[in-house]
Backbone as numpy.savetxt, mean C-alpha at the origin, in Angstrom:
# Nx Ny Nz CAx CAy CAz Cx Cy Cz
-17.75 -64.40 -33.53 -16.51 -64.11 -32.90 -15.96 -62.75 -33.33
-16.17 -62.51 -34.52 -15.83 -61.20 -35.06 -16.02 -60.23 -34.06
-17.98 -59.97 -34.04 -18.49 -59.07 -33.32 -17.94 -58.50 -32.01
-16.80 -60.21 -31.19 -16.64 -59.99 -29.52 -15.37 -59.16 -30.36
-14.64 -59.20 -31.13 -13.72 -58.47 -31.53 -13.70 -57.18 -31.77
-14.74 -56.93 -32.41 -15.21 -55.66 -32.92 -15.33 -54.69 -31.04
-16.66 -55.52 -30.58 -16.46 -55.18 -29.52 -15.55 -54.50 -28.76
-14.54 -55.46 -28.35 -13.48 -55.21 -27.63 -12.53 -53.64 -28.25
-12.41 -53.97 -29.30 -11.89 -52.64 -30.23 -12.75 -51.15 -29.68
-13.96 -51.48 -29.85 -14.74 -50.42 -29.38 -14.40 -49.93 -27.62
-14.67 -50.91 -27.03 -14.47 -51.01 -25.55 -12.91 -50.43 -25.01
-12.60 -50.82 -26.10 -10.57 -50.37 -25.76 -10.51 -48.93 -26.20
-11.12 -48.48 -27.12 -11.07 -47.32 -27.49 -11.98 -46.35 -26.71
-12.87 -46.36 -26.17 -14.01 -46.07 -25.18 -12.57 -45.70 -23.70
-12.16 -46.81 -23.36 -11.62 -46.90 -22.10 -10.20 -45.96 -22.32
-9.71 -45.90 -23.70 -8.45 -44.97 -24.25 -8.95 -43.66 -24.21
-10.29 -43.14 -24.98 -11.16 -41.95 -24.64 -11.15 -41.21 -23.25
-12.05 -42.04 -22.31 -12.22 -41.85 -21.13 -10.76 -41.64 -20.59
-9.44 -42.02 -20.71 -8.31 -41.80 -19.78 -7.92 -40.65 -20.41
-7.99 -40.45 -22.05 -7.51 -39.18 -22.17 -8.60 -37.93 -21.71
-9.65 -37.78 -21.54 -10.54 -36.92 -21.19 -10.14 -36.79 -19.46
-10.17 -38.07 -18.84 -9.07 -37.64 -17.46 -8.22 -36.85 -17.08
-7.17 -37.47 -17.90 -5.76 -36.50 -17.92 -6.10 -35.14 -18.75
-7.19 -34.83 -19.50 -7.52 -33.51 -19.71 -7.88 -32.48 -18.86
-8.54 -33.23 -18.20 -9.72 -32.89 -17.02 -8.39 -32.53 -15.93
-7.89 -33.36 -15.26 -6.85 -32.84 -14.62 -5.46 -32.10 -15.10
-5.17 -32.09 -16.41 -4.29 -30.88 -16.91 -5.27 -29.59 -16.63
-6.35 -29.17 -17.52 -6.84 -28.39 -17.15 -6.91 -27.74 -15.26
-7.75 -29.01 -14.59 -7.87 -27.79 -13.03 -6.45 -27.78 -12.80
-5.07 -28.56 -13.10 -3.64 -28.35 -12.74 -3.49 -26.77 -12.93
-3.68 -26.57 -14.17 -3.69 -24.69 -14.85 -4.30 -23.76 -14.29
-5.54 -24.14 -13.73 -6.34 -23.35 -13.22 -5.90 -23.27 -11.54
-5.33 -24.33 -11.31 -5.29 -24.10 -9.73 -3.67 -23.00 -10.08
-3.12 -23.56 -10.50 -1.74 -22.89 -10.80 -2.04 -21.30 -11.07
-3.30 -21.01 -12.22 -3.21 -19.82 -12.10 -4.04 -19.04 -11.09
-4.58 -19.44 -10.34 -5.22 -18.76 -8.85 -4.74 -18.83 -7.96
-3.10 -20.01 -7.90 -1.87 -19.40 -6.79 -1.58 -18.56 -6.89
-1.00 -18.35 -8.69 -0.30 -17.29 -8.62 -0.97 -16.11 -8.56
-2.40 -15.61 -8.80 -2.71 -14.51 -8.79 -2.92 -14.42 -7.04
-3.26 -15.20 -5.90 -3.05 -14.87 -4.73 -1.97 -14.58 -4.61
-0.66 -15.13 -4.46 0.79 -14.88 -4.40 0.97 -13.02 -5.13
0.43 -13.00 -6.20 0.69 -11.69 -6.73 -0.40 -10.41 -5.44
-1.34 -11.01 -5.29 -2.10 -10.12 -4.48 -1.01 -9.83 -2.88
-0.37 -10.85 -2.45 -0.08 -11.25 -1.02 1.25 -10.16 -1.58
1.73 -10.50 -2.53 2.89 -9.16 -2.51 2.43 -7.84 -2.88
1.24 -7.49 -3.39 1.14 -6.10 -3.28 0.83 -5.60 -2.00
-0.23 -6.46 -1.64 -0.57 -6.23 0.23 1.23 -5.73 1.05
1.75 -6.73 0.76 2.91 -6.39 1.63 3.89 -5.12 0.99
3.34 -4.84 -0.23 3.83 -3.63 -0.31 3.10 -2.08 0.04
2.17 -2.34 0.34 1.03 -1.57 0.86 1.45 -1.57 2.41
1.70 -2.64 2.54 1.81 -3.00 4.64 3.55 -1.73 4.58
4.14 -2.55 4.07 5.76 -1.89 4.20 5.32 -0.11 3.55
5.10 0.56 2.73 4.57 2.05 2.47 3.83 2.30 4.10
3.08 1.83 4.40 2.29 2.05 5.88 3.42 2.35 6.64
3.93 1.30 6.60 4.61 0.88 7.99 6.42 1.89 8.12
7.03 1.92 6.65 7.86 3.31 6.69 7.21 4.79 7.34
6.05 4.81 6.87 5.32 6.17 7.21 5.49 6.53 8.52
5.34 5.15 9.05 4.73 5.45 11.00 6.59 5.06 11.19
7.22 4.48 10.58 8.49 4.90 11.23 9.25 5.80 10.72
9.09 6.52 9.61 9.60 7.86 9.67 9.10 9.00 10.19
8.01 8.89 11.26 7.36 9.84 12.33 8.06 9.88 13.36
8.85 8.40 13.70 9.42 8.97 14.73 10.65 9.47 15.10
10.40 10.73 15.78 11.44 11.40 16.50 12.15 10.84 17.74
13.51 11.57 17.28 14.59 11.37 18.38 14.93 12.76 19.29
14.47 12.83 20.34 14.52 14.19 21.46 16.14 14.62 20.75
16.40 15.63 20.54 17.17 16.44 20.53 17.77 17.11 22.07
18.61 16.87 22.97 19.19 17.72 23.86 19.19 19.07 23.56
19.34 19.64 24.72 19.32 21.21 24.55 20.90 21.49 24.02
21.46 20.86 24.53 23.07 21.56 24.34 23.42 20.79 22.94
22.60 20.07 22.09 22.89 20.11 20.68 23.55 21.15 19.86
23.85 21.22 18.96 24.30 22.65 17.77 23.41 22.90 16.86
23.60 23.62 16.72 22.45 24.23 15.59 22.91 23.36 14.61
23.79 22.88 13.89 24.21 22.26 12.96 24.04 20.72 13.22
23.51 20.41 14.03 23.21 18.80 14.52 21.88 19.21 14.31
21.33 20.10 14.98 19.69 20.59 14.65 19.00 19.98 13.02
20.25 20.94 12.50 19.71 20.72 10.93 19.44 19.96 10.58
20.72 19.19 10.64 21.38 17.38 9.98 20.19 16.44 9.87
19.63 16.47 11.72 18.64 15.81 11.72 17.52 16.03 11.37
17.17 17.45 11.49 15.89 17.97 10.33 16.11 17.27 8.86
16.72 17.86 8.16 16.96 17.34 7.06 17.01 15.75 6.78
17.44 15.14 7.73 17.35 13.27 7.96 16.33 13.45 7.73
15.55 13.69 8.77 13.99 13.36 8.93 12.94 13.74 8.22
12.92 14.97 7.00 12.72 15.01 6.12 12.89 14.04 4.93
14.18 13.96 4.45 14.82 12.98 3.63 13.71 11.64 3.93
13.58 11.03 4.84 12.81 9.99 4.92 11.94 10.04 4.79
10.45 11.15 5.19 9.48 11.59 4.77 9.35 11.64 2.72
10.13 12.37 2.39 10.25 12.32 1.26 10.23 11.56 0.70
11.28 10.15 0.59 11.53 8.92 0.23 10.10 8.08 0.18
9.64 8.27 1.41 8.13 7.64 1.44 7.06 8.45 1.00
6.86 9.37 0.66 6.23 10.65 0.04 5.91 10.20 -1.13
7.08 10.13 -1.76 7.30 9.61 -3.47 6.60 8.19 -3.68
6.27 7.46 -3.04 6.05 6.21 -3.06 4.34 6.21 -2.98
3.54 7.47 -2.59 2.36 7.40 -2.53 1.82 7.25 -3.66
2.16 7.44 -5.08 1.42 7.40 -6.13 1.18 6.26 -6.61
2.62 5.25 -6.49 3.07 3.54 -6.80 1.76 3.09 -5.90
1.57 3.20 -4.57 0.63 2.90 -3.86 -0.96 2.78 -4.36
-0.79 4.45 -4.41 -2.47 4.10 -5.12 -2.43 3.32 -6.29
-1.65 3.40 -7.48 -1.78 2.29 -8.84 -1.71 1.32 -8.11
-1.25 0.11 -7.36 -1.62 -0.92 -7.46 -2.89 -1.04 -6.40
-3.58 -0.23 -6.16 -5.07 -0.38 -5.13 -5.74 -0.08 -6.21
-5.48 0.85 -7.22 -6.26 0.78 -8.53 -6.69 -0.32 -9.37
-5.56 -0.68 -9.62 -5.38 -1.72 -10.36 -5.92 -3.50 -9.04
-5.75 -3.57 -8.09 -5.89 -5.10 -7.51 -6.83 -4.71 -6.54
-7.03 -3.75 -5.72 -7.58 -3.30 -4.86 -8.79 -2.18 -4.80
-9.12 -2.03 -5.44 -9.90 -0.54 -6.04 -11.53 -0.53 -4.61
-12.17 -1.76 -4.34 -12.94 -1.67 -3.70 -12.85 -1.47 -2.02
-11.69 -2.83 -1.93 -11.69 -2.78 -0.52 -10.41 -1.45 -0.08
-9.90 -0.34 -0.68 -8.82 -0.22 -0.27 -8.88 1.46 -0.61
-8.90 1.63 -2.24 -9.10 3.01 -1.71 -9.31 3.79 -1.51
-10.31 4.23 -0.74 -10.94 5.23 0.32 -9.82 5.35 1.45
-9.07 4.45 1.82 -8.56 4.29 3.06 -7.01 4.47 2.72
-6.31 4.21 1.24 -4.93 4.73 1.17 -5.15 6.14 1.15
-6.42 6.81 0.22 -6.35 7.98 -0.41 -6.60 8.82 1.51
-7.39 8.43 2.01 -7.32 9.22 3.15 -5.34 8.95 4.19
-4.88 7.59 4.07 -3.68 8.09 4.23 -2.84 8.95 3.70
-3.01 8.94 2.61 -1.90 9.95 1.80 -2.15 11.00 2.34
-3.95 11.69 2.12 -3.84 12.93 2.80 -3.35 13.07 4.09
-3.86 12.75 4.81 -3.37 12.98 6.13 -1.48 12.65 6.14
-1.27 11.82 5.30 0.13 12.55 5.16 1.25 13.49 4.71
0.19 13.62 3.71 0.43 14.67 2.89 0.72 16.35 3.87
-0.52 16.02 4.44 -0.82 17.47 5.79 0.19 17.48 6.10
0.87 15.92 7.08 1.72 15.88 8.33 3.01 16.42 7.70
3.18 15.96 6.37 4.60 15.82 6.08 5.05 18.04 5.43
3.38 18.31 5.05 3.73 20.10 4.74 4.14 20.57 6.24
3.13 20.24 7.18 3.30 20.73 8.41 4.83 20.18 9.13
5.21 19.52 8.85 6.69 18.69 9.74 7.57 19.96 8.72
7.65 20.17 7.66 8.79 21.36 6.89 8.26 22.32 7.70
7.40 22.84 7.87 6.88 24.33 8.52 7.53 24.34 9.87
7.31 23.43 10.79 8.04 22.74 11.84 9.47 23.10 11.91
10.10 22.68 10.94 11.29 22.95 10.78 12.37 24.26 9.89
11.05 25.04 9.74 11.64 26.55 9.25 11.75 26.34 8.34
11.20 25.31 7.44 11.57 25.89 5.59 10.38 26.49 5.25
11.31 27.35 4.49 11.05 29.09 4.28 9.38 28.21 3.13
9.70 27.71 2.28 8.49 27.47 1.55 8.27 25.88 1.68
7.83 25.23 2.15 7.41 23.92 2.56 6.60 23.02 1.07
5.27 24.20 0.66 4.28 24.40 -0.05 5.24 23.94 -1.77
6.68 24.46 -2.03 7.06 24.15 -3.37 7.39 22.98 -3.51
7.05 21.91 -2.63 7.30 20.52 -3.12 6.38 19.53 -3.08
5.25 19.85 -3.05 4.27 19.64 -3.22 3.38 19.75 -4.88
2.51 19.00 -5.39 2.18 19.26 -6.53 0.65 18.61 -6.99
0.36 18.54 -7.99 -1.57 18.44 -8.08 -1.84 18.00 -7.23
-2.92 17.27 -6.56 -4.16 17.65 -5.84 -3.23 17.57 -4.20
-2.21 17.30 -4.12 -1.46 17.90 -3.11 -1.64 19.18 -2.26
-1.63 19.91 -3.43 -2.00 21.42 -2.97 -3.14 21.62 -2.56
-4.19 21.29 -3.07 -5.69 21.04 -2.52 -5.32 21.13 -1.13
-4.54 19.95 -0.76 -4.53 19.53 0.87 -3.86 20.48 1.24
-2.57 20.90 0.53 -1.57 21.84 1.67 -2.49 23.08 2.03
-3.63 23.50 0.94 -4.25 24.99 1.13 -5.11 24.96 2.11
-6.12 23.65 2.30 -6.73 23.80 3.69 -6.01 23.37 4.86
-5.30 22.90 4.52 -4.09 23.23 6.02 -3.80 24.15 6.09
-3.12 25.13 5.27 -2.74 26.71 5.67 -3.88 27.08 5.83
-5.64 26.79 5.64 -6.45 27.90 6.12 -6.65 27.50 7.78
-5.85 25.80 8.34 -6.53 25.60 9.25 -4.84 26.34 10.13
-4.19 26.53 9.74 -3.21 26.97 10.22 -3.60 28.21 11.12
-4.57 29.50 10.35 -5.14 30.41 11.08 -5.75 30.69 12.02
-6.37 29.09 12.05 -7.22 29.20 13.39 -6.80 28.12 14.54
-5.49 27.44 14.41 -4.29 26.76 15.41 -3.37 26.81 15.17
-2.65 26.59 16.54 -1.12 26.43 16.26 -0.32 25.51 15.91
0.58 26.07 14.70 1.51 24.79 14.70 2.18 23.31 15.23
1.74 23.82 16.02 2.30 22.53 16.59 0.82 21.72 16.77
0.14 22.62 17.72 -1.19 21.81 17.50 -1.88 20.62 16.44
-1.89 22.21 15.54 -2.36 21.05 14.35 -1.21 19.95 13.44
0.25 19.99 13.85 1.02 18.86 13.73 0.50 17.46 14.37
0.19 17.92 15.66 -0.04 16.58 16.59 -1.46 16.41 15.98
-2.13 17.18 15.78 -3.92 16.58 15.35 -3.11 15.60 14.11
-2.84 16.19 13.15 -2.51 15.28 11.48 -1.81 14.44 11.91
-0.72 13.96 12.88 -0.15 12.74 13.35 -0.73 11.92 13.98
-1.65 12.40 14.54 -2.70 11.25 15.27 -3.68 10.73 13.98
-4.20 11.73 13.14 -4.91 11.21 12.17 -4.06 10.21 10.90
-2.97 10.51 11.23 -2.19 10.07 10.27 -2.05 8.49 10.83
-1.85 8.11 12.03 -2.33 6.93 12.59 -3.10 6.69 12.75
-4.49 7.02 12.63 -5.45 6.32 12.96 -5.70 5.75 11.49
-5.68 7.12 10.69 -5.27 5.69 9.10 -4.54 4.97 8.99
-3.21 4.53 9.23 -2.77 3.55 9.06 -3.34 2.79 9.46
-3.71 2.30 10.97 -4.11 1.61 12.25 -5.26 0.98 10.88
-6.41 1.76 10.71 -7.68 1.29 9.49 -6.85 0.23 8.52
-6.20 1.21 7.91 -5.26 0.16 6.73 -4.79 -1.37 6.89
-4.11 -1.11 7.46 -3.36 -2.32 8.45 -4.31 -3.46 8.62
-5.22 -3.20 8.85 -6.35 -3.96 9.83 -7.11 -4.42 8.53
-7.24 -3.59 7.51 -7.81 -3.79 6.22 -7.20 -4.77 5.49
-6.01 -4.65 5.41 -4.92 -5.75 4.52 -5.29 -6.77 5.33
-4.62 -6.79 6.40 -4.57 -8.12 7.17 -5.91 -8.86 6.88
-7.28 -8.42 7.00 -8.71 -9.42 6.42 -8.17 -9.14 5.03
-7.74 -8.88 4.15 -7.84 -9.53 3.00 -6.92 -10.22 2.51
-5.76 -10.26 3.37 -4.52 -11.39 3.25 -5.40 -13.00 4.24
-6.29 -12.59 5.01 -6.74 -13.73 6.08 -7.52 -14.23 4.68
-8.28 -13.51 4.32 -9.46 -14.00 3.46 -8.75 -14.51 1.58
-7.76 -14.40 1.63 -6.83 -14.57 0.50 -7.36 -16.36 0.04
């Protein structure tokens, strides 16, 4: 009789084992699923900060027709607006690339670094556009790289020309981008 005792002791402790190795087993994947929400959740907000940098860009391109019988001083205002916003999103290109560095480095950038340039172009060429005297001093490292073969391509088109070429290129990167996030927010 002992032995069925002994037994049972064993058997109870066996079956106490096994439930705590359970509830281990499921604390553990609990942690693990918890921490691969949150690192999607962390990915899904850099994406959307990548989408929103895009997506200011292509709406601070667009222009509002100016009337002829405007003032020169309404001229400005809105030059300067429309600058101002360029700028604002300008500054934001570097934040951009660190987190494609840092979360994104494969699928991504080849395709910010070619936005920046091409905005980089649009945004020297949009000051030139608008008569500031030096466009080129607000610009800085490998910036200049870009602004200098724009001024060499400056020689061989016109301003305006090569505005509309870098604005079209300047969308067709985004358009890439865009399309890029979105499969890796689908594939998230």
């Amino acid at each position: 009789m002992e032995w069925l005792q002994d037994w049972a002791l064993v058997i109870g402790a066996g079956i106490t084992l096994l439930a705590v190795l359970v509830a281990l087993g499921i604390g553990i994947a609990s942690i693990l699923h918890t921490q691969s929400m949150q690192k999607r959740e962390r990915k899904e907000r850099l994406l959307d900060k990548i989408v929103e940098w895009v997506t200011d860009i292509q709406k601070a391109s667009l222009e509002v027709d100016i009337p002829a019988s405007t003032s020169k001083e309404q001229m400005i205002a809105r030059e300067a607006n429309t600058l101002l916003r360029y700028v604002s999103t300008f500054v934001r290109n570097s934040y951009i690339k660190a987190i494609v560095n840092e979360a994104f480095k494969d699928e991504l950038k080849q395709d910010v670094e070619n936005m920046t340039n091409a905005f980089t172009a649009f945004l020297f060429l949009k000051g030139k556009s608008f008569g500031m005297k030096n466009p080129r001093g607000a610009f800085r490292g490998k910036s200049i790289k870009i602004i200098e073969e724009v001024e060499k391509r400056l020689q061989e088109k016109a301003l305006q020309e090569l505005l509309d070429e870098y604005a079209e290129e300047k969308s067709k990167c985004a358009n890439i981008l865009l399309t890029k996030v979105g499969n890796i927010i689908a594939n998230l």
